[in-house]
C-alpha positions in Angstrom: 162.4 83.2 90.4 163.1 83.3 94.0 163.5 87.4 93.7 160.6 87.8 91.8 158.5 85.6 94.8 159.8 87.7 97.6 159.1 91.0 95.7 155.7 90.1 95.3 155.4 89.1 98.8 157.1 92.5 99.8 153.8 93.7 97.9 150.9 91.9 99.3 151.6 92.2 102.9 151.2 96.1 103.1 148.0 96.0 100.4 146.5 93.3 103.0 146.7 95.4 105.2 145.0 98.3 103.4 142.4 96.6 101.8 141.4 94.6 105.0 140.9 98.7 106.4 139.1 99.5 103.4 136.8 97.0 102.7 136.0 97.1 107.0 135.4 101.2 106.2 133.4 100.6 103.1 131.0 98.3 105.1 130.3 100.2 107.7 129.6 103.4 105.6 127.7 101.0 103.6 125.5 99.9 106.7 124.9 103.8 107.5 124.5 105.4 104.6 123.8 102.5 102.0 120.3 102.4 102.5 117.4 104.6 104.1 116.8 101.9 106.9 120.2 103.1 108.4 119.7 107.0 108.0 116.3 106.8 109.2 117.5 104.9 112.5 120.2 107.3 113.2 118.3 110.4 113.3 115.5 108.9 115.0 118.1 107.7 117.4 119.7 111.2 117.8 116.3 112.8 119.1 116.5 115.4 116.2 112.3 114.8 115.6 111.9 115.9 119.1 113.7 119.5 118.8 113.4 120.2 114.9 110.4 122.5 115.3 111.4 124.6 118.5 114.6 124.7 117.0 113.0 126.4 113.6 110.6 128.4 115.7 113.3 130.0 117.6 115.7 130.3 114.4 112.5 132.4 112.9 111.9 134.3 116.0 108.5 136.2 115.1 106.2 135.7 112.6 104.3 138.3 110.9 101.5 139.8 108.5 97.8 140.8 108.3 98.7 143.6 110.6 100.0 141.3 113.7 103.4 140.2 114.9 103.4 137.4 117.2 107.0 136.7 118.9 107.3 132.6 118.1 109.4 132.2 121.3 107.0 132.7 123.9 106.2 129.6 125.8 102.2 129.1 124.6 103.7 129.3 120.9 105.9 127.3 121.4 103.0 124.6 123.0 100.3 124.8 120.3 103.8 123.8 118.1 104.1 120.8 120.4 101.1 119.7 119.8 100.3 120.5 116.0 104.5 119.1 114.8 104.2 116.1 116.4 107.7 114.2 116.4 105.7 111.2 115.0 104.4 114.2 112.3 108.2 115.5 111.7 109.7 112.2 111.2 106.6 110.9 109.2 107.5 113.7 106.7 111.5 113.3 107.1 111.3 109.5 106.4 108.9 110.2 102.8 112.1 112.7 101.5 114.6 110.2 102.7 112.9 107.1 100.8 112.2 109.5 97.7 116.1 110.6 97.5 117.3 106.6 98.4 114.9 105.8 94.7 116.6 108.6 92.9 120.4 107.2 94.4 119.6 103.7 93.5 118.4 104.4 89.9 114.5 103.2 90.1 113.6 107.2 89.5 115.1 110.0 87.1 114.5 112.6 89.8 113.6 112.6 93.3 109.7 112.2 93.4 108.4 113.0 97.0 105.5 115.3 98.2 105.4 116.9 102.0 102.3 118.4 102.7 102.7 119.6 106.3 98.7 122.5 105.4 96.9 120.7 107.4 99.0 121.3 110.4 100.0 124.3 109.4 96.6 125.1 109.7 95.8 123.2 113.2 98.8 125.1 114.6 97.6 128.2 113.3 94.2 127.6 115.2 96.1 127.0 118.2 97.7 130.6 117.6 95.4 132.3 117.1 93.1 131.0 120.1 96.3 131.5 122.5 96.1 135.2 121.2 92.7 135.7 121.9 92.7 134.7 125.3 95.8 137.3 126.2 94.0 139.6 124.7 90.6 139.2 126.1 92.6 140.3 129.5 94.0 143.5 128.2 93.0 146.9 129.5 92.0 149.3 126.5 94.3 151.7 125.5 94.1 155.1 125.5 92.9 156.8 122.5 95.4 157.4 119.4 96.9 154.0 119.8 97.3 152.2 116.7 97.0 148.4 116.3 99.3 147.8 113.3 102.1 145.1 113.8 100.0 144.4 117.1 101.8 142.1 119.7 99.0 140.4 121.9 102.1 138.3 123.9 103.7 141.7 124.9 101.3 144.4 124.5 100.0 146.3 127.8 96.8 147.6 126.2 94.4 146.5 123.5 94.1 149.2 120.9 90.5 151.0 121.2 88.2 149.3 118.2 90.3 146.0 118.1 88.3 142.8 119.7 89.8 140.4 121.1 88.5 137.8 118.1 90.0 140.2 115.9 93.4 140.0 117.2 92.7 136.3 116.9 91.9 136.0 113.3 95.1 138.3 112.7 97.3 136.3 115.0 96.3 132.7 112.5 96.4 134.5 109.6 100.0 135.8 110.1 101.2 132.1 110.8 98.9 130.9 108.2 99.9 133.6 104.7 101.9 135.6 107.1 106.0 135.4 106.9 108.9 134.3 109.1 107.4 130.8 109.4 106.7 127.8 106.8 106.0 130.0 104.4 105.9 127.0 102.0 104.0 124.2 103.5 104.4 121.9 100.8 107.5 120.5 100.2 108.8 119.3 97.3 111.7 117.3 95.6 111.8 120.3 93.5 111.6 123.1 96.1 115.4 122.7 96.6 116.7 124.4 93.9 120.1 126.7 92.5 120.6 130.1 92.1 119.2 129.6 88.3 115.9 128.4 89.6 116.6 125.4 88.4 116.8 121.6 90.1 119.8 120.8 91.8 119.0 117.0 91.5 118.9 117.6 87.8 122.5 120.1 87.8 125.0 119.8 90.3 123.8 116.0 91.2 122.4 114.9 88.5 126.0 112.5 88.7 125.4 110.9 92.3 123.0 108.4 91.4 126.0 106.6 88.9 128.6 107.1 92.1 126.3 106.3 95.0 125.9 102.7 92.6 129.6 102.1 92.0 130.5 103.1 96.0 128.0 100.2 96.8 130.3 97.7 95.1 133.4 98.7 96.4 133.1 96.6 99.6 133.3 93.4 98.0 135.4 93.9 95.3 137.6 95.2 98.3 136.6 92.0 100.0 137.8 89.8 97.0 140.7 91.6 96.6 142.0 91.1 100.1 141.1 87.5 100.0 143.1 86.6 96.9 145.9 88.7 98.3 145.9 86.0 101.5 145.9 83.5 99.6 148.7 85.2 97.4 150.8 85.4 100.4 150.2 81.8 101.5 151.5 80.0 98.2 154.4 82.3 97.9 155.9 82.0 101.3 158.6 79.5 101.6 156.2 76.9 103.5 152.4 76.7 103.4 153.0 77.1 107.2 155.7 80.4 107.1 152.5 82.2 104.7 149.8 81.1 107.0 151.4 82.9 109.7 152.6 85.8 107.8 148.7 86.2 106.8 147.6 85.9 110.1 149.9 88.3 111.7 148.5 91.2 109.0 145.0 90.2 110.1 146.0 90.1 113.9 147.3 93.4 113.2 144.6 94.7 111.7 142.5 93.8 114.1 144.2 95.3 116.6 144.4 98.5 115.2 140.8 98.7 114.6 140.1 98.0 117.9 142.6 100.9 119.4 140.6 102.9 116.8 137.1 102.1 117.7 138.0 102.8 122.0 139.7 106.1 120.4 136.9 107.3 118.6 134.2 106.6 121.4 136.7 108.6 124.0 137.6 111.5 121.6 134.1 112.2 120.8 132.7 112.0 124.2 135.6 113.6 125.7 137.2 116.2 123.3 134.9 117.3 120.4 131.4 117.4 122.2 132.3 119.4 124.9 134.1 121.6 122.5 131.6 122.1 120.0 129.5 125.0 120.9 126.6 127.2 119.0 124.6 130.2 119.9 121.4 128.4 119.9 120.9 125.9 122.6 118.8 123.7 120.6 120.9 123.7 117.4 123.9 122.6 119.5 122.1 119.6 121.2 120.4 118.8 117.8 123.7 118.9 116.7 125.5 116.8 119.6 123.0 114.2 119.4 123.5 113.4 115.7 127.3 113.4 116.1 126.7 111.3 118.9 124.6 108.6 117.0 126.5 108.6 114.0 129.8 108.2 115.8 128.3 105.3 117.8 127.5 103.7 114.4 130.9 103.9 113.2 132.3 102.6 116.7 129.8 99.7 116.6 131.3 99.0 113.0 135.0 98.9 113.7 134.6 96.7 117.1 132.6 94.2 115.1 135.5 94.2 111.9 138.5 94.5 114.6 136.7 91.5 116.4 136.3 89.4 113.4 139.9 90.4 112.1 141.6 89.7 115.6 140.3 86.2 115.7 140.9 85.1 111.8 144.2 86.2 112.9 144.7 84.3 115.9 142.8 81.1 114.0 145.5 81.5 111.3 148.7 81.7 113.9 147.5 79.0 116.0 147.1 76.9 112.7 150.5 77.6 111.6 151.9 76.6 115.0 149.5 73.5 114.8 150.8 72.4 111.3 154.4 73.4 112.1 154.4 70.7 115.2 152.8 68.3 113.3 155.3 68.2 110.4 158.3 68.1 113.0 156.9 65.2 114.7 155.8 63.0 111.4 159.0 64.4 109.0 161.7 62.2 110.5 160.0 58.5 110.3 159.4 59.2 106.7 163.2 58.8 106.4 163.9 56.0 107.7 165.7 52.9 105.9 163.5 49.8 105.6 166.2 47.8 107.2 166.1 49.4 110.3 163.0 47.9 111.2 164.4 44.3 111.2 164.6 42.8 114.9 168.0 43.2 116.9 168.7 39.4 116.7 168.5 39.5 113.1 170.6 42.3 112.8 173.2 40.0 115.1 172.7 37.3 113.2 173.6 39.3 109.7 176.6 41.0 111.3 178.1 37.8 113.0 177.4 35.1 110.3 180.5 35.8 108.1 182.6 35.6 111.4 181.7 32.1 112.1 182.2 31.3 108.9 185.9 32.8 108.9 186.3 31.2 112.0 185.5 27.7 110.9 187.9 27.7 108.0 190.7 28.3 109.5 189.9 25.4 111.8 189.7 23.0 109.1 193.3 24.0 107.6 194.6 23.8 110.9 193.4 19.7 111.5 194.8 18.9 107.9 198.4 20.7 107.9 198.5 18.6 111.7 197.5 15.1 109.9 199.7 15.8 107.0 202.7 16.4 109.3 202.1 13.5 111.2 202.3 11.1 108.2 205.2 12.1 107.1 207.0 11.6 110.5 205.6 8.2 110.2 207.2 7.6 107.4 
């Protein structure tokens, strides 16, 4: 019996361990990724809304079609962008897909059910385009005769093309941003716009089984949780004293604690100091889009492992100080328990026991001595 109790303690102590780590993990990608609430706040926090678009612009470089080219680069493109994509616009429109894939994940949908229609400003940037190109090209010279005006560049042409009016090279500049390719070709933007090499749903194919996980990963914390708690209290009732298992326990918690701590300052130093300086692209923007999520995510995660490693730390110490508490406490009361009733009797009563069967002796032996004396006596007498 006593083998079997230390081989199960052998056993609990190292899966305390792991399933305090785990359950402390599972939270805190619960808290990020469990819900939309937590996505939503880390990429507004990352300042993605704020470069998406000039990101995308510069990806695309030039847009074309209706016989105009217009480089999406140049500085007043890049300004009507500003002002038609809001960031309030782009994250409006991010935040509807997120909330329509979070229904899907938690089972309230069959299939993602969201609608992005970004037409409208589309069309207002569009406008804004093709104003912009007017204006340049209202300031051209005319060029020389023979020129052509197909695939006409009002941003970097030196001439306008003889025949061409400057509200011409308007209407093509909106039209290629508007029908034209290179840039949001498809407006509207749909659950079932993302799709596999079939043509078919890839909500509805290759994920049609993340709904069922994305559920049974959201239970995992507290049946973690439980699991680590009944291990505890395992360890407590099968230590030799209720005071030997509730330090054992709270030295694996202390430990814990501990480690997740060194692991939070650790994460926050290598990501700041080794991989964000390292990580580099060849577009500007995509790197500090990129940088900036990392950033925010990894803050997340940090903030999640101080707060468990905090929590841990101090159970831990609670536990130990108990145990020390408890341990005093039974050292001071044990030995009074054991001691005889008699011992409380006063010191003169103890006397008194001890000497009364001398006194006794003592008195005897007087009284033979007084009669052999008389009996002697009378028979010298005689």
């Amino acid at each position: 019996m006593n083998f079997l109790r230390k081989s199960l303690l052998v056993i609990l102590a190292p899966l305390l361990f792991l399933l305090l780590y785990a359950a402390a993990l599972d939270f805190g990608v619960l808290t990020i990724a469990g819900q939309p609430t937590g996505v939503k706040k880390i990429i507004a926090n990352s300042g993605v809304y704020q470069t998406i678009v000039p990101d995308a612009l510069a990806q695309a470089k030039q847009a074309s079609g209706s016989g105009a080219q217009i480089p999406l680069d140049q500085q007043v493109i890049l300004n009507a962008a500003a002002q038609a994509f809001t960031p309030q616009v782009v994250q409006r429109s991010a935040e509807t897909a997120i909330d329509g894939l979070y229904d899907w994940l938690n089972g309230k949908v069959a299939e993602p059910d969201f609608t992005i229609d970004l037409t409208p400003v589309k069309a207002n940037f569009a406008t804004a385009v093709g104003k912009a190109a007017e204006k340049q090209a209202a300031g051209l010279p005319a060029c020389p005769a023979g020129v052509r005006s197909d695939n006409f560049d009002p941003f970097s042409a030196s001439c306008l093309p003889r025949g061409t009016t400057p509200a011409q090279v308007g209407i093509q500049a909106q039209n290629a941003i508007m029908s034209g390719s290179g840039f949001l070709e498809h407006p509207v933007i749909t659950a079932n716009s993302v799709k596999t090499d079939t043509g078919q749903s890839i909500f509805s194919t290759k994920l049609s089984n993340l709904p069922k996980q994305f559920q049974r990963v959201k239970k995992t914390p507290y049946i973690l949780s439980a699991l680590a708690i009944l291990s505890a209290v395992g360890i407590v009732f099968l230590s030799s004293s209720r005071v030997a298992g509730l330090k054992r326990a709270g030295t694996i918690f202390l430990s814990v604690g501990i480690f997740m701590l060194i692991f939070a300052w650790a994460l926050n130093w290598g990501v700041n100091k080794e991989a964000l300086p390292k990580l580099q692209f060849d577009n500007a923007v995509l790197q500090k889009d990129v940088k900036n999520l990392i950033t925010s995510l990894s803050q997340s995660v940090d903030k999640n492992y101080w707060i468990f490693g905090s929590i841990y730390t101090a159970l831990g110490v609670a536990a130990i100080a108990g145990s020390v508490v408890l341990s005093r406490h039974g050292a001071k009361n044990g030995p009074a328990k054991n001691l005889p009733a008699e011992n409380t009797d006063t010191p003169a009563g103890a006397a008194k026991t001890v000497n009364e069967p001398k006194k006794k002796k003592s008195s005897k032996f007087s009284s033979l001595d007084a009669n052999v004396a008389w009996h002697i006596l009378e028979t010298v007498g005689c």
